[in-house]
C-alpha positions in Angstrom: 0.0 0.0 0.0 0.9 3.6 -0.4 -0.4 6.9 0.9 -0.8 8.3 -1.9 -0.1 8.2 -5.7 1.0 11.2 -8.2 2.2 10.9 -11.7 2.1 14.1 -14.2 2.9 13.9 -18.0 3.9 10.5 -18.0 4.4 9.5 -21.8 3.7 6.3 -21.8 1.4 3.2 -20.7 0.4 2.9 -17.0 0.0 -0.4 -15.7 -1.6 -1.9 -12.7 -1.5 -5.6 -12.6 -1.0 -6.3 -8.8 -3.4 -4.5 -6.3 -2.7 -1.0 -5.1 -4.2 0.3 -1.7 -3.6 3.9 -0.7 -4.3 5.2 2.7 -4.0 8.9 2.5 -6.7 11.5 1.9 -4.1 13.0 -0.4 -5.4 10.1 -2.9 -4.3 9.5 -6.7 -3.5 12.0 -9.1 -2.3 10.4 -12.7 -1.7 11.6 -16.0 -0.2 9.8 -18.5 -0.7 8.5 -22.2 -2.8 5.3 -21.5 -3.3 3.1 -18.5 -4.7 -0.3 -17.4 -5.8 -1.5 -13.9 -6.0 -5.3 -14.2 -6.5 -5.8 -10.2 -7.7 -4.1 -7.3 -7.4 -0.3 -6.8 -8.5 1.0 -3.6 -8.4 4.0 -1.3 -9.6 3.4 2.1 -8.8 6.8 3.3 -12.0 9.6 3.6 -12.4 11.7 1.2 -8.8 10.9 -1.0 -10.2 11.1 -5.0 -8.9 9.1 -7.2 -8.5 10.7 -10.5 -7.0 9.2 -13.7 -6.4 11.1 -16.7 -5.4 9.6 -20.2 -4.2 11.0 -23.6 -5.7 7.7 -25.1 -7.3 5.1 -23.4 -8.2 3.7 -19.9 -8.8 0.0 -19.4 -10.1 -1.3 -16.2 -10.5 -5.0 -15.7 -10.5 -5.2 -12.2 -11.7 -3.0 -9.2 -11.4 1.0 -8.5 -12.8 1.4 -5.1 -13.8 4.4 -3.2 -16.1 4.5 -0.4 -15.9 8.3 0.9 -13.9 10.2 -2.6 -14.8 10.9 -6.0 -13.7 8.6 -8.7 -12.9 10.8 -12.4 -11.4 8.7 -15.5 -10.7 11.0 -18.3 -9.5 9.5 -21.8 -8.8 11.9 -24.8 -10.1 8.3 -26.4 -12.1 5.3 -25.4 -12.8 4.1 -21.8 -13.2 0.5 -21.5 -14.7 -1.9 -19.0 -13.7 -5.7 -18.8 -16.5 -8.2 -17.8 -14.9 -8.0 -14.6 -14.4 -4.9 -14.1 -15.9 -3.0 -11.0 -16.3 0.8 -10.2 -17.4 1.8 -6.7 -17.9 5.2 -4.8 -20.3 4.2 -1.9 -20.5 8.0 -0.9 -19.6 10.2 -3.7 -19.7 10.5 -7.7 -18.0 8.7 -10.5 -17.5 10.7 -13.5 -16.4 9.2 -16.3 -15.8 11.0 -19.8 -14.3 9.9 -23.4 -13.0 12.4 -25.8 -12.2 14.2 -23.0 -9.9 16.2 -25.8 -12.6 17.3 -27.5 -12.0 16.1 -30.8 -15.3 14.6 -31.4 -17.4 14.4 -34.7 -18.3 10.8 -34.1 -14.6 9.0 -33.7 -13.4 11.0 -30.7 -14.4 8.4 -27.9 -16.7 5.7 -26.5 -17.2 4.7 -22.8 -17.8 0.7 -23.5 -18.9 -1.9 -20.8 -18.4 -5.5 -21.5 -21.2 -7.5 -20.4 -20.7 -8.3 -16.6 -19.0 -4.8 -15.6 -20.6 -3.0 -12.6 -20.1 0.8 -11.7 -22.3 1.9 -8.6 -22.2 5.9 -7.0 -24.0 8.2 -5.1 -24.0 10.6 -8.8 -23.0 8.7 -11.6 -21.9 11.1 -14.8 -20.5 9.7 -18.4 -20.1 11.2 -21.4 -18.8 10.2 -24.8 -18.8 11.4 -28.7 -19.0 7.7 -29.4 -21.0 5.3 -28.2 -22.0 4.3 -24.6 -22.7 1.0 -23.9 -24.4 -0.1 -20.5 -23.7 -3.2 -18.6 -25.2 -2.6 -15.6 -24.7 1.1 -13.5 -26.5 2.3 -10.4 -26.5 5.4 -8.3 -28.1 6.8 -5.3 -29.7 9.9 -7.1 -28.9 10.5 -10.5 -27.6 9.0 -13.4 -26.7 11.2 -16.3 -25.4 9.6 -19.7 -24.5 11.9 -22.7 -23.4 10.6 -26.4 -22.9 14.0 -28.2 -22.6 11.8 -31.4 -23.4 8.1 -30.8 -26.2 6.0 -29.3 -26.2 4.8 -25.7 -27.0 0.7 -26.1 -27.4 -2.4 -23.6 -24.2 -4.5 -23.5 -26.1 -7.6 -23.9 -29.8 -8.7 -25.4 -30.5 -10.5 -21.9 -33.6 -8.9 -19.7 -31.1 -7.7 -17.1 -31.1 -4.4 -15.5 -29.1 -1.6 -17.0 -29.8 1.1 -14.8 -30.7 1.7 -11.6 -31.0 5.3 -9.5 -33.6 7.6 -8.4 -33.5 10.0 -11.7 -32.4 8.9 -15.1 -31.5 11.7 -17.7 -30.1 10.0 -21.2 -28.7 12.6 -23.9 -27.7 11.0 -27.4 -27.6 11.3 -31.1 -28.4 7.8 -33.0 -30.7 6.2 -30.7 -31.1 5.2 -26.9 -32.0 1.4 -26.9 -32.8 1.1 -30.5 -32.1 -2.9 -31.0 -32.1 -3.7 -27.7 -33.9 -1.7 -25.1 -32.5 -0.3 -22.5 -33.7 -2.0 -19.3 -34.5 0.3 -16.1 -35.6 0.6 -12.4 -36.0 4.2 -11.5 -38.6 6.9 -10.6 -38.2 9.9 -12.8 -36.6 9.7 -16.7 -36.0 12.0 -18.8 -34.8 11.2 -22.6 -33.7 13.3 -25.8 -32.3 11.8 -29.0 -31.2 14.4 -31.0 -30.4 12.4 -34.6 -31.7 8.8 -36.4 -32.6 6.2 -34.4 -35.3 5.9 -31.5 -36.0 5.6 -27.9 -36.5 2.4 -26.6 -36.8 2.0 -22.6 -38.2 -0.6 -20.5 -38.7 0.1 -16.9 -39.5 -2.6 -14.1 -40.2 0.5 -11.3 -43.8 0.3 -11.8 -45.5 2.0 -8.9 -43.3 4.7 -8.6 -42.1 6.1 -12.1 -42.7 9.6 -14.1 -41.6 10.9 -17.2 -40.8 14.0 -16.2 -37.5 16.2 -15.1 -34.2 15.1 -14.5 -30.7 16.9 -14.7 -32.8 19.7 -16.3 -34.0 17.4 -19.5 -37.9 17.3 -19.7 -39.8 14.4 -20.9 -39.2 12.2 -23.7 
């Protein structure tokens, strides 16, 4: 274990394949080209963040764990989640963005989940210009996902649970569930697909569920 990790401008690929624990609320800090976490990442310590930044891609097959700090992975390309793959902050917000160097127009990024990755938060936040593909996600509030120039799409054709949170607001541009739709349990949704495709939404909530406002998106 370590109290806490920084590495700025690294140039190259960022590998964890052993488990890392860090006990300080200083946290992680990392910036580098590309990294892959094939184990456990952990902080124990309140309120450390952990926050990974890539020029290119972040793979996670195993475990980021936070119970009281923010988790943030920031790709200037794709984020990618094994089957295995788990993303936990108990008591705080995961945010996870692709493209995060905005070069969009359709090719700049995707956040993918295999079928069989988990990410669970009190605020859950991804954005992509690709595609975003849901395994299965849950938060304590609100769930916000945003494809500026894809579709968001269920990583598997099975009738398992995709989402789960108190609100639901879904932003894309070629559909939201269009082959396969997107399976939910929440009380308020709120949908807009701005391009081809449609909106297809199935949710299993059924005595308490609205369309209606959430993360300032009205209706479907």
């Amino acid at each position: 274990g370590a109290d806490s990790m920084v590495q700025r401008a690294g140039s190259g690929e960022t590998r964890f394949d052993d488990s890392v624990g860090i006990g300080s609320s200083a946290g992680v800090d990392l910036t580098t080209r590309s990294v892959t976490i094939n184990d456990r990442f952990v902080i124990s310590a309140p309120e450390g963040p952990i926050r990974i930044a890539a020029a290119d891609d972040i793979i996670v097959n195993g475990e980021v764990s936070n119970f009281f700090g923010a988790i943030q992975l920031s790709a200037g390309d794709d984020v990618l989640f094994g089957s295995n793959a788990r993303i936990a902050a108990s008591h705080a917000a995961v945010t996870i963005r692709a493209d995060a160097d905005g070069s969009s127009g359709g090719t700049g990024g995707a956040v993918l989940m295999s079928n069989g990755a988990i990410i669970s938060a009190s605020i859950l936040d991804v954005r992509a210009d690709e595609n975003i593909q849901v395994s299965f996600v849950s938060a304590v509030s609100l769930v916000r996902m945003t494809s500026n120039n894809g579709a968001i799409v269920a990583a598997s054709e099975t009738d398992a649970v995709n989402i789960e949170a108190f609100e639901l607001a879904l932003r894309s541009s070629t559909g939201i569930g269009t082959s396969n739709p997107i399976r939910t349990t929440v009380n308020t949704i709120a949908a807009r697909n701005t391009g081809s495709g449609g909106v297809r939404i199935e949710n299993s909530n059924r005595f308490f569920f609205g369309i209606g406002v959430a993360d300032g998106l009205s209706g479907i």
